[in-house]
C-alpha beads as a LAMMPS data file, in Angstrom:
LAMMPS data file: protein, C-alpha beads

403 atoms
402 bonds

1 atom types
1 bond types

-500.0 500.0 xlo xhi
-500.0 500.0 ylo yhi
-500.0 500.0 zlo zhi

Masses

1 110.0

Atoms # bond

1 1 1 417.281 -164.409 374.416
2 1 1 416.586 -161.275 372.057
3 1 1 414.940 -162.572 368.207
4 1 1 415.876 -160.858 365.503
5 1 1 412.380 -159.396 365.161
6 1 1 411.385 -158.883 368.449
7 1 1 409.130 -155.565 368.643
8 1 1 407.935 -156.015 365.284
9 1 1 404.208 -156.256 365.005
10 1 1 402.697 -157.934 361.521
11 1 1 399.140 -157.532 360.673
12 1 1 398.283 -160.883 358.333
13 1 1 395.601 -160.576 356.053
14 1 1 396.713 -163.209 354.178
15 1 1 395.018 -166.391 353.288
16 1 1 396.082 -169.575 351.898
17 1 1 399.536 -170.436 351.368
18 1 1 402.255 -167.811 350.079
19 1 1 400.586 -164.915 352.656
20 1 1 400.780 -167.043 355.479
21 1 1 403.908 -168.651 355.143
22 1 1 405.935 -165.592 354.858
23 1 1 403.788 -164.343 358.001
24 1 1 404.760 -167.709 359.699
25 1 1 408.448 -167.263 359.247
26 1 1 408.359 -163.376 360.664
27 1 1 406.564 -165.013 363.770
28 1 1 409.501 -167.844 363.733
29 1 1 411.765 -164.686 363.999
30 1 1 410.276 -163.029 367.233
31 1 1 407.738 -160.733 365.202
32 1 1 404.038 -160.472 366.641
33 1 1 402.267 -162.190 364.275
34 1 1 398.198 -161.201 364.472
35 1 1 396.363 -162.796 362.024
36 1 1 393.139 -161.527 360.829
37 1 1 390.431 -164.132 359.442
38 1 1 386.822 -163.976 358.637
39 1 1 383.820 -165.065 361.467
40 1 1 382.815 -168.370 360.887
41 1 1 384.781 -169.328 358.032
42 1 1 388.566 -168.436 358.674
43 1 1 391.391 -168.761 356.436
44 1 1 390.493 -170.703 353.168
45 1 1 392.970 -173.573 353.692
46 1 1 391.256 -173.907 356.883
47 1 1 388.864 -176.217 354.731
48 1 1 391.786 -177.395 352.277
49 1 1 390.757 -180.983 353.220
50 1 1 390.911 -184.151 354.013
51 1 1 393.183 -184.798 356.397
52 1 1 391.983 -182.514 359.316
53 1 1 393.169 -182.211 362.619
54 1 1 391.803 -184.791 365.662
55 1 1 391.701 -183.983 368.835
56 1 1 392.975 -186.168 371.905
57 1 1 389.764 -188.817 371.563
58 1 1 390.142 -188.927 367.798
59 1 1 387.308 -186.423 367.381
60 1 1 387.651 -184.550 363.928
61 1 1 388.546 -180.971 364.264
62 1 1 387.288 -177.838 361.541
63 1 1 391.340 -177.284 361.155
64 1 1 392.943 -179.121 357.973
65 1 1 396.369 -180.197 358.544
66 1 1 397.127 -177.844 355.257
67 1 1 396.399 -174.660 357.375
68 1 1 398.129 -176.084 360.235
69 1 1 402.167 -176.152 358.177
70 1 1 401.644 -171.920 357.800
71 1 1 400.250 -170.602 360.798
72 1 1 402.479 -171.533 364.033
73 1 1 403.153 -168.462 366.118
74 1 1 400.030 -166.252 364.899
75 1 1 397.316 -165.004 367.152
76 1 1 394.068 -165.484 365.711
77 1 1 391.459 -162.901 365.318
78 1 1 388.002 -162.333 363.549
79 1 1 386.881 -159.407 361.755
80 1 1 384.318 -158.958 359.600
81 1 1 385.805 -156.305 356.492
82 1 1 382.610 -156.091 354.910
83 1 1 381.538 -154.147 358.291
84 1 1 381.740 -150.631 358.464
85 1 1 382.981 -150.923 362.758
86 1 1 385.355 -154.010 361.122
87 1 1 387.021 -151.683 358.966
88 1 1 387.056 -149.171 361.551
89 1 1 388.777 -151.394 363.614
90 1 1 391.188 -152.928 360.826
91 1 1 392.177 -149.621 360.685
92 1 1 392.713 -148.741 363.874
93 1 1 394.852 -152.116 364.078
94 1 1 396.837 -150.850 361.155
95 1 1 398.092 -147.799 363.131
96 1 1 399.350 -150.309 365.551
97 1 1 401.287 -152.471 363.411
98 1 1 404.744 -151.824 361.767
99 1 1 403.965 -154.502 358.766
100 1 1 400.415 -155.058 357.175
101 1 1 400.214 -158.095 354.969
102 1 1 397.793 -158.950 352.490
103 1 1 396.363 -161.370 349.226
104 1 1 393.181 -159.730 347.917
105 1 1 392.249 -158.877 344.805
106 1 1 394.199 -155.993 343.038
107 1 1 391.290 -153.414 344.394
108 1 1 389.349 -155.144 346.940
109 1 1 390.966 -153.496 349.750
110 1 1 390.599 -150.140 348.863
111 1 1 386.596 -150.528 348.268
112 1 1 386.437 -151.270 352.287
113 1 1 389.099 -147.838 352.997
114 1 1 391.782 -150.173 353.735
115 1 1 394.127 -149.310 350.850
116 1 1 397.825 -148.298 351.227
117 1 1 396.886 -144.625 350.592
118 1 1 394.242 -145.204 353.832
119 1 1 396.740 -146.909 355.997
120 1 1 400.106 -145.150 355.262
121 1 1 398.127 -142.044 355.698
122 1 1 397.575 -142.947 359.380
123 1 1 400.432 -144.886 359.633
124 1 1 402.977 -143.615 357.691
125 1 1 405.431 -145.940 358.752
126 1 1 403.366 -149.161 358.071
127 1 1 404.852 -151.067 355.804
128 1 1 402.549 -152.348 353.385
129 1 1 402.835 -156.196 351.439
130 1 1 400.444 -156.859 349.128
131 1 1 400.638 -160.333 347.309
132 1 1 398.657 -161.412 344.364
133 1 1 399.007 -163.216 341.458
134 1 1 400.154 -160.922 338.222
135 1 1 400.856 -157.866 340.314
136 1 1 399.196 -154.107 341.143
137 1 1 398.888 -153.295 337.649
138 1 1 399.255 -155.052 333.777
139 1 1 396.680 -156.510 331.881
140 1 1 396.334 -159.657 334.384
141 1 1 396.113 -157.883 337.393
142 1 1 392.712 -158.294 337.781
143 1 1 392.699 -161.941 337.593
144 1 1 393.249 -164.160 340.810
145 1 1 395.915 -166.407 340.562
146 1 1 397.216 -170.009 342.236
147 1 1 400.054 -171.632 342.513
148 1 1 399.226 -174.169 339.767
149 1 1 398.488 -171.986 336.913
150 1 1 401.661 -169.419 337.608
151 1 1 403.537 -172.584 337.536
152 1 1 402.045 -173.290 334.276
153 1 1 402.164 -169.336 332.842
154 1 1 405.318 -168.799 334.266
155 1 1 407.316 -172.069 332.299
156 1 1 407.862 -174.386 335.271
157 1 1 405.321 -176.980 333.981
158 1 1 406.995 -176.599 330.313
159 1 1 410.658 -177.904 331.920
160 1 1 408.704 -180.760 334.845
161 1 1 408.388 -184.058 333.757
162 1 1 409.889 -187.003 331.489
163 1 1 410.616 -185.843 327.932
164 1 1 407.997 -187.997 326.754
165 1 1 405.586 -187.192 329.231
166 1 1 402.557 -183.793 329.474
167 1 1 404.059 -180.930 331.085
168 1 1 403.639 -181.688 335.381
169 1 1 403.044 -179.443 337.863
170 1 1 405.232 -179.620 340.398
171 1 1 404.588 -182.136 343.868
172 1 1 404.469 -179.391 345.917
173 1 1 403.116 -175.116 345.679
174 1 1 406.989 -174.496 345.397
175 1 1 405.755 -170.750 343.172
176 1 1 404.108 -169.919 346.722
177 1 1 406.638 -170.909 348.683
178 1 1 409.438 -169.670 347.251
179 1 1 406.302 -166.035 346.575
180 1 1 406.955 -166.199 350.572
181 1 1 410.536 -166.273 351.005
182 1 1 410.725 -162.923 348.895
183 1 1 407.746 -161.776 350.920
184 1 1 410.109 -161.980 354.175
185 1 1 412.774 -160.815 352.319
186 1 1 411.428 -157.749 350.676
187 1 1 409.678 -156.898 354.341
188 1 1 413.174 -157.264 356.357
189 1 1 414.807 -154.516 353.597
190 1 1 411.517 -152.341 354.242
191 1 1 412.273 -152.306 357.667
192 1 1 415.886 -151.436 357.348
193 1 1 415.055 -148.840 355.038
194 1 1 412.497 -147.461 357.514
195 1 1 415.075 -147.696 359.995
196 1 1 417.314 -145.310 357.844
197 1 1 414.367 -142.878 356.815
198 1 1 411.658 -143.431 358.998
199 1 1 409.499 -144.157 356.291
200 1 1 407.073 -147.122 355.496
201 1 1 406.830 -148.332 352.375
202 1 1 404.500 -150.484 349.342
203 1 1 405.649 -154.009 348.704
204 1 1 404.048 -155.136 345.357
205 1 1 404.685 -158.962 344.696
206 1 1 402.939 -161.205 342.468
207 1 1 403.690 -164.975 341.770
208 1 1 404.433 -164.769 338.262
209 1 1 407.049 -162.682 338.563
210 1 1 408.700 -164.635 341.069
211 1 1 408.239 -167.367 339.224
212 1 1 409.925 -165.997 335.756
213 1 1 412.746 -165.356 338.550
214 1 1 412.850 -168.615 339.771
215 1 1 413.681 -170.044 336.377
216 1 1 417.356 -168.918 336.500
217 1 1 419.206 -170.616 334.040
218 1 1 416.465 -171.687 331.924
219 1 1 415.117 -168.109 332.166
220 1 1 419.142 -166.975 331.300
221 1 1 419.364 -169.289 328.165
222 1 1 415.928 -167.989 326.445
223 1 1 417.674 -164.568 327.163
224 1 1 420.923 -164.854 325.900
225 1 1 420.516 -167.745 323.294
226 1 1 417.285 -167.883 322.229
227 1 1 417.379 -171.384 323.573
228 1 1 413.487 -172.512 324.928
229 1 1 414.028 -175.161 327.857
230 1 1 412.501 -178.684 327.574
231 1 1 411.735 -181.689 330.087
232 1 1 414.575 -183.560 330.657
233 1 1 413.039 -185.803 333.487
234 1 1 416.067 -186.462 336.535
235 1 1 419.033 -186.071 334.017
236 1 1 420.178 -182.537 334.561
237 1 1 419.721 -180.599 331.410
238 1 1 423.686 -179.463 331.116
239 1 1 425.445 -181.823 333.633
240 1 1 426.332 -185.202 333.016
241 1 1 426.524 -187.765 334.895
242 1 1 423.584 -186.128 337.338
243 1 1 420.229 -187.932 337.447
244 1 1 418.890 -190.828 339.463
245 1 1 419.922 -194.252 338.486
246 1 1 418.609 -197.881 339.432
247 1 1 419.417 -200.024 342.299
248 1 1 418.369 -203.445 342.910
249 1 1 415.975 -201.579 345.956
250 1 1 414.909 -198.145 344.494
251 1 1 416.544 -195.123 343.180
252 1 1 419.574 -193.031 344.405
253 1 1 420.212 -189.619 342.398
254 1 1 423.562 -188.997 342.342
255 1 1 425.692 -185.879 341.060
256 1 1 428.852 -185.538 339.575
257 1 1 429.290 -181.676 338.915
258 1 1 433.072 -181.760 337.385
259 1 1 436.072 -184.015 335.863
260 1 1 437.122 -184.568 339.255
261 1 1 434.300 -185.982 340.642
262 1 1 433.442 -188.295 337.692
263 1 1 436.750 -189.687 337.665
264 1 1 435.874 -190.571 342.010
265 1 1 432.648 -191.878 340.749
266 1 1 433.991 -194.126 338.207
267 1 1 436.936 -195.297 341.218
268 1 1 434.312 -195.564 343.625
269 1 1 432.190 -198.075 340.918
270 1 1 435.231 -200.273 339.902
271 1 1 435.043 -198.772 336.593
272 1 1 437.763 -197.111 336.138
273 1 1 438.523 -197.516 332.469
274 1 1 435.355 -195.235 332.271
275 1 1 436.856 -192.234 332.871
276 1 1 440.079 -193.234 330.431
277 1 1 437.382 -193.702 327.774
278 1 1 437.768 -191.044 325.341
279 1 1 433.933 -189.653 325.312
280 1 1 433.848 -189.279 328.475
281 1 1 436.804 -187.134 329.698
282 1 1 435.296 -184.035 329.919
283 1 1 431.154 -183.040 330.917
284 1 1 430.709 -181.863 327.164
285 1 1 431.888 -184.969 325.844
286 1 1 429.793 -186.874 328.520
287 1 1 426.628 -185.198 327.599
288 1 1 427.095 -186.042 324.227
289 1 1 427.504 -189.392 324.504
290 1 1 425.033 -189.449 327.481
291 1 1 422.946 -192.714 326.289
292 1 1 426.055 -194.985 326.136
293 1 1 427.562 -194.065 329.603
294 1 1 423.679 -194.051 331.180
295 1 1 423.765 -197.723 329.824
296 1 1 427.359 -198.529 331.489
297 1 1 427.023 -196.946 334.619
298 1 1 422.879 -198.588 335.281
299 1 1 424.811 -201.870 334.452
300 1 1 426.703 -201.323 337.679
301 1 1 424.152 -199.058 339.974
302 1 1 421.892 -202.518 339.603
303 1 1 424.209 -204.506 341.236
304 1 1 423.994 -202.362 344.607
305 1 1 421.592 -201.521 346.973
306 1 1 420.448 -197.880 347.996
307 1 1 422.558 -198.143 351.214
308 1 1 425.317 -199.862 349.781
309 1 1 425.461 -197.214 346.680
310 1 1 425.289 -193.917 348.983
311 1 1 427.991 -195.015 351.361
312 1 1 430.413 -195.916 348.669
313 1 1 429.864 -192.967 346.651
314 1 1 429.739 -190.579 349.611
315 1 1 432.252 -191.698 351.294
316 1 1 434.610 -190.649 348.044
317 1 1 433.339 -187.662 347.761
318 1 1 430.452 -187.967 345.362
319 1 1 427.376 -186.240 345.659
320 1 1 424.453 -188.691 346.072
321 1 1 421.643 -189.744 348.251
322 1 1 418.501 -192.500 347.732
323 1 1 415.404 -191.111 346.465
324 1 1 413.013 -191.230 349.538
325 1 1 409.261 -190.891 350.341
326 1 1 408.234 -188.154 352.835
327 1 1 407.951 -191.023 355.487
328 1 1 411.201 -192.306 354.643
329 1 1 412.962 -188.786 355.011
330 1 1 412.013 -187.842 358.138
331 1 1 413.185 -191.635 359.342
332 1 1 416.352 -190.433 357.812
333 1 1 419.290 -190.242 360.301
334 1 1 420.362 -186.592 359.327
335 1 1 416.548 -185.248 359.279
336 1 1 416.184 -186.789 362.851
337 1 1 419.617 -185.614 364.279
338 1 1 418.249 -182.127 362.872
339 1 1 415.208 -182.225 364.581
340 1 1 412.939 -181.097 361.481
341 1 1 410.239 -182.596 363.450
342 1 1 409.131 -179.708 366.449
343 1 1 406.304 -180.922 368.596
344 1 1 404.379 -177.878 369.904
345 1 1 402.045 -177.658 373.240
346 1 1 397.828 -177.589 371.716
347 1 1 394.882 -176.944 373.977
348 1 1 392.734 -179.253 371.824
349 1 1 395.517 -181.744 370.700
350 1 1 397.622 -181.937 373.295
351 1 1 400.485 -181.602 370.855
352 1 1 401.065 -180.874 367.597
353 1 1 403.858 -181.778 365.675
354 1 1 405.216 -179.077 362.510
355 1 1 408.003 -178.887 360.198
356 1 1 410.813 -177.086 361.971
357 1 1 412.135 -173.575 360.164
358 1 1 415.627 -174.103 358.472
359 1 1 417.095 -170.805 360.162
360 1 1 419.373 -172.017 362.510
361 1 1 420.838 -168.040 363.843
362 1 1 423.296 -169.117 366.908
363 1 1 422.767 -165.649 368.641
364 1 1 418.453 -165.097 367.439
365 1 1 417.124 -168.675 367.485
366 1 1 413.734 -169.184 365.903
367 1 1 411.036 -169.669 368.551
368 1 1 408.170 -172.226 368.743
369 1 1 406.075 -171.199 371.228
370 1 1 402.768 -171.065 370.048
371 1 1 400.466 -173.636 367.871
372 1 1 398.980 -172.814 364.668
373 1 1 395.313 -171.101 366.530
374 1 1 391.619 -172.338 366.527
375 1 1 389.486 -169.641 364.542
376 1 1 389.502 -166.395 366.447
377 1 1 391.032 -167.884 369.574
378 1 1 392.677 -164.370 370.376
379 1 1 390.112 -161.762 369.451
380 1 1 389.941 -160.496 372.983
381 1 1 393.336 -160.669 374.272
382 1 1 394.456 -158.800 370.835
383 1 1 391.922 -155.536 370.792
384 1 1 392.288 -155.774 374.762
385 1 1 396.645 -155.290 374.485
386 1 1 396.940 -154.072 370.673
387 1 1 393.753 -151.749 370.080
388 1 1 393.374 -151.059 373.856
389 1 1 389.262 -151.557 373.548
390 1 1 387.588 -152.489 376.852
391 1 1 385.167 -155.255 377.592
392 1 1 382.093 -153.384 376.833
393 1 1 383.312 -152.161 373.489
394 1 1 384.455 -155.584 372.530
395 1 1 380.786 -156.664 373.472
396 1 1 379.032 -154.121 370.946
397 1 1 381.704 -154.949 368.448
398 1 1 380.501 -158.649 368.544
399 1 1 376.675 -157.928 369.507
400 1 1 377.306 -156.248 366.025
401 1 1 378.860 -158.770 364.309
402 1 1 381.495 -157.139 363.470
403 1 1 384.097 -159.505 364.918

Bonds

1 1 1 2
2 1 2 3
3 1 3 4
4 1 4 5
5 1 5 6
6 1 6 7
7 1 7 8
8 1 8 9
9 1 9 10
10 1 10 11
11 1 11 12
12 1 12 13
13 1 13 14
14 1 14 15
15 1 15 16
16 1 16 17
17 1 17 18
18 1 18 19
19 1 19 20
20 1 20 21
21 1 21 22
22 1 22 23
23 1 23 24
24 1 24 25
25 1 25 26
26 1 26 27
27 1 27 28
28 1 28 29
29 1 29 30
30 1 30 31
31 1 31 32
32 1 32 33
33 1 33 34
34 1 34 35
35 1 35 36
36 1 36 37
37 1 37 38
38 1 38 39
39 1 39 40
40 1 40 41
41 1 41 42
42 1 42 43
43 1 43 44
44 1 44 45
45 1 45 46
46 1 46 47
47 1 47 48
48 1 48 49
49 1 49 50
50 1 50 51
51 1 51 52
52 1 52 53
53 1 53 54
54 1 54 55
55 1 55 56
56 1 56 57
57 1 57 58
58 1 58 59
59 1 59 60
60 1 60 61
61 1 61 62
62 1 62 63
63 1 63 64
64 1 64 65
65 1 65 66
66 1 66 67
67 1 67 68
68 1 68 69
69 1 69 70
70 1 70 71
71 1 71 72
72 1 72 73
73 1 73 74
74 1 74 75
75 1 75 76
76 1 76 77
77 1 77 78
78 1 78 79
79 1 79 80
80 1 80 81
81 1 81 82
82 1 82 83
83 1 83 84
84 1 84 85
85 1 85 86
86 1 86 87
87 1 87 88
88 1 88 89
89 1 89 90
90 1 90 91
91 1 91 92
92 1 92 93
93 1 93 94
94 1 94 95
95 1 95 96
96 1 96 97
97 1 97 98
98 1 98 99
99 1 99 100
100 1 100 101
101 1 101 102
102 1 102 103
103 1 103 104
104 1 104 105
105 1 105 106
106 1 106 107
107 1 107 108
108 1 108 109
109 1 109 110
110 1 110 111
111 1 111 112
112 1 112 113
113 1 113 114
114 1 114 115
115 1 115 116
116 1 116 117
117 1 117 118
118 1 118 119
119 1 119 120
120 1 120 121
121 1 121 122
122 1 122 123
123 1 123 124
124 1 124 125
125 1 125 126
126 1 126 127
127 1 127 128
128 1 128 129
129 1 129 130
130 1 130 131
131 1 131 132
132 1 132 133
133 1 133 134
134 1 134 135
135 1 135 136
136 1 136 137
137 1 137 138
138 1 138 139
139 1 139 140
140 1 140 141
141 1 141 142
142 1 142 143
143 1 143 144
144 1 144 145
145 1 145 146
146 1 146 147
147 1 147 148
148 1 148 149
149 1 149 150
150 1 150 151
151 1 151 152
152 1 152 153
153 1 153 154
154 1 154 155
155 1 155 156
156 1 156 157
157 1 157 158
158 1 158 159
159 1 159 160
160 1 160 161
161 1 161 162
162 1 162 163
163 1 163 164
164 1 164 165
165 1 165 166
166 1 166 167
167 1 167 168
168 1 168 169
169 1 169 170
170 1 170 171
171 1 171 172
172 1 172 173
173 1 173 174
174 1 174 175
175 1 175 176
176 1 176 177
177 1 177 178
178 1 178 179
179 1 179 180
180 1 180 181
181 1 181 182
182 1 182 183
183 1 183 184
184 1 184 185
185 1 185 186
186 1 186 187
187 1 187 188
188 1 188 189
189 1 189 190
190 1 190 191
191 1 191 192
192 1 192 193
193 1 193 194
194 1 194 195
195 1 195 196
196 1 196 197
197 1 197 198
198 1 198 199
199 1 199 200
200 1 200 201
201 1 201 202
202 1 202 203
203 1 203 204
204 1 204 205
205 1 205 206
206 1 206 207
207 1 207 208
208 1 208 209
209 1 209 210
210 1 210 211
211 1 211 212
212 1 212 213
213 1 213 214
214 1 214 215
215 1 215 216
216 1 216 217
217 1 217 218
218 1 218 219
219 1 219 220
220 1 220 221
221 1 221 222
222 1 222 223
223 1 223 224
224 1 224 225
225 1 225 226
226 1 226 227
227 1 227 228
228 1 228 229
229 1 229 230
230 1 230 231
231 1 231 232
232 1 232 233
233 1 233 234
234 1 234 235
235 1 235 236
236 1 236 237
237 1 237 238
238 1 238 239
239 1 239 240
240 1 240 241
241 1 241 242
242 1 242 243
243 1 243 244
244 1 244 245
245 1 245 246
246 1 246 247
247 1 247 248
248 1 248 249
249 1 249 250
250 1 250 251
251 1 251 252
252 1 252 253
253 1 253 254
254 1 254 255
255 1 255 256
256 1 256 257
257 1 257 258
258 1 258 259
259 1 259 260
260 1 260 261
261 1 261 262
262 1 262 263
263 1 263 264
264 1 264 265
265 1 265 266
266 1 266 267
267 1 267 268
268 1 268 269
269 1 269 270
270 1 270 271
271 1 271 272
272 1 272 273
273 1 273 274
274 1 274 275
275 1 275 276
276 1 276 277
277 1 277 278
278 1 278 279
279 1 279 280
280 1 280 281
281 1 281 282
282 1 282 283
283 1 283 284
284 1 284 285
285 1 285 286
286 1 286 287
287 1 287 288
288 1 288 289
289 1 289 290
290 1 290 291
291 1 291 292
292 1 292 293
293 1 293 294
294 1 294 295
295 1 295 296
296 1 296 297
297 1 297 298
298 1 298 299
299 1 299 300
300 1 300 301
301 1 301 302
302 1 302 303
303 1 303 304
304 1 304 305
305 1 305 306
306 1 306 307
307 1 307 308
308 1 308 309
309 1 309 310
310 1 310 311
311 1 311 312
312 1 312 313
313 1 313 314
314 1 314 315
315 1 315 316
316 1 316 317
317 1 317 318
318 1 318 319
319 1 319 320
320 1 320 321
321 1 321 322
322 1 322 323
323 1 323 324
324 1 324 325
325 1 325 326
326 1 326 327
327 1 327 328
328 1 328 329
329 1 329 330
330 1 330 331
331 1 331 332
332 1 332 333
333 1 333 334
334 1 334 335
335 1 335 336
336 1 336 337
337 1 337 338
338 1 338 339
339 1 339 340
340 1 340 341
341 1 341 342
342 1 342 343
343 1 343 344
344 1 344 345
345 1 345 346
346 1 346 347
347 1 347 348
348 1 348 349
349 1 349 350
350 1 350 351
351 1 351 352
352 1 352 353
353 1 353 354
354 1 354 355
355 1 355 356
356 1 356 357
357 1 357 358
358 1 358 359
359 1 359 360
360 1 360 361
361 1 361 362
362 1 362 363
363 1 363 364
364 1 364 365
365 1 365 366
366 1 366 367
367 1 367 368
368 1 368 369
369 1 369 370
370 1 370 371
371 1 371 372
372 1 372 373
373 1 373 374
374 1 374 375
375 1 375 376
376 1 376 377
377 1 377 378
378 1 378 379
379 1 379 380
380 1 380 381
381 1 381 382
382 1 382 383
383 1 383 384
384 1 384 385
385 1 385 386
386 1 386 387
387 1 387 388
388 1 388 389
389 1 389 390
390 1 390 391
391 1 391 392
392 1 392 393
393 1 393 394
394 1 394 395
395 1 395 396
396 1 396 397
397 1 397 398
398 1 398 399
399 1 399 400
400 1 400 401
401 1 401 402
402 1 402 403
């Protein structure tokens, strides 16, 4: 069956998380994915650990299990940039590619002649994604930049946590994730635009500014009220009755988004003369009186279970669902019947189990045919099929050192 971007070939010279996620998902969609990584050392988040990967007897493998959750579908390959045949051959790569991907530092390229003037010079159709922290220019550009401080520059940290509590970063790099999803995005409109003009194109993204974009509504009420966004904790900052509230076994976060489904809620509780009481008929009048209905409605989510609460309130219509672990979600009936969990064929592991990719495209399924690689794994087969070098120039390359 035909992927959606089958033909496409991706040069990723990305490291660490946002890079090669948004490389990982272009591979999910059919593209050839060749991933370039230094000798020895690899991909940073190759070392991001403990836990690393075992092999078969248990032995402990150079792989953490960090790198492993980006890089299914990639071919590995080892170049040395700081090498004047590496850059040769990085460039000659480049020429072969229709997308080139890359994190450094705002500059770094460009010292080694592998800057978008180089490439789109001798590729003028490559499309070009460059990812960094502040951006190609400003007075930050310079700077390197992590997920954990844009989440802190860029206000996420100021709105995370209980109202009494520090600002928190946030349990997982969502400002790199959510840095890849626009990386895909913004390459997919490149391509259609080449596809119109025959053109290739710069992609300049930087983390902070996706995540002053990711702050939507918070980001909208500075704008248009003046209004700075605090920690609210669960409780939703505007919507009331939508937090997580007490059982007698854990937590269930429930969400009542109108009149309607307050009024269910209430039915659903036995407590219907709470939604004839006069402060709370309407979500304004709700959220100001907030502390007195929070008191009512814990009196009653005590007296219930997790299961028993989700199934009565779901089965209404109300918006809800227990507050798991990761090892209790992906015991979770739904998760399983979705088959988040892909097990994928490993040389050294035997098999290796990954997070599956939520694009579910009935006529352009997302593949899985191909484990996150060792270090370099492909070097040969790659400037064999993609650079067309023979045996005894790959030799001098590596006699060289510069793979």
């Amino acid at each position: 069956m035909t992927q959606a971007l089958q033909g496409v070939r991706v040069l990723d010279m990305t490291r660490v998380l946002a890079g090669p996620l948004a490389a990982q998902v272009l591979a999910d969609l059919g593209a050839d994915v060749i991933k370039v990584e230094r000798p020895q050392a690899g991909d940073d988040s190759r070392g991001w650990g403990p836990p690393f990967q075992r092999d078969r007897d248990g032995n402990e493998l150079p792989d953490s299990l960090y790198f492993l959750c980006c890089n299914r579908g990639k071919r590995s390959v080892t170049v040395d940039l700081a090498h004047p045949q590496g850059q040769t051959l990085i460039r000659h790569l480049a020429g072969q590619c229709d997308v080139l991907m890359e994190n450094y530092k705002v500059g770094d390229l460009e010292r080694y002649g592998l800057g978008y003037a180089v490439l789109s010079a001798l590729n003028p159709r490559l499309i070009y994604c460059s990812i960094t922290g502040f951006g190609q220019d400003g007075p930050y550009a310079k700077r390197p930049g992590y997920d954990p401080v844009v989440q802190a520059m860029g206000g996420l940290m100021s709105v995370t946590g209980e109202r009494d509590s520090p600002p928190q970063r946030v349990g997982v790099a969502v400002t790199d994730t959510t840095t890849a999803l626009y990386a895909v995005i913004a390459i997919q409109a490149a391509l259609r635009h080449r596809d119109l003009t025959g053109e290739g194109q710069r992609i300049d993204l930087a983390l902070l500014d996706v995540q002053m974009a990711s702050m939507i509504n918070v980001a909208q009420a500075y704008l248009s009220a003046g209004q700075v966004g605090e920690r609210n904790g669960n409780p939703h900052p505007s919507v009331m009755p939508s937090q997580s509230y007490p059982c007698s076994d854990g937590l269930v976060m429930l969400a009542a988004g109108n009149d309607g489904q307050f009024r269910k809620l209430c039915e659903a509780l036995g407590a219907t003369e709470l939604a004839r009481d006069a402060r709370f008929q309407t979500n304004s009048e709700r959220f100001a009186n907030r502390d007195a209905l929070n008191a009512l409605l814990e009196a009653i989510t005590r007296q219930h279970t997790t299961a028993q609460l989700t199934e009565k309130l779901s089965a209404c219509g109300v918006p809800c669902g227990p507050v798991q672990s990761i090892a209790q979600a992906f015991a979770d009936p739904q998760v399983r019947h979705r088959e988040i969990e892909v097990k994928l064929p490993d040389d050294r592991l035997g098999q290796v189990s990954v997070v599956a990719s939520p694009l579910r495209l009935s006529g352009s399924p997302v593949r899985y045919d191909r484990a996150p690689p060792a270090l370099g794994v492909h070097t040969d087969e790659v400037l064999t099929t993609v650079a067309n070098l023979s045996a005894e120039q790959i030799g001098a390359l590596r006699a060289a050192k510069a793979i």
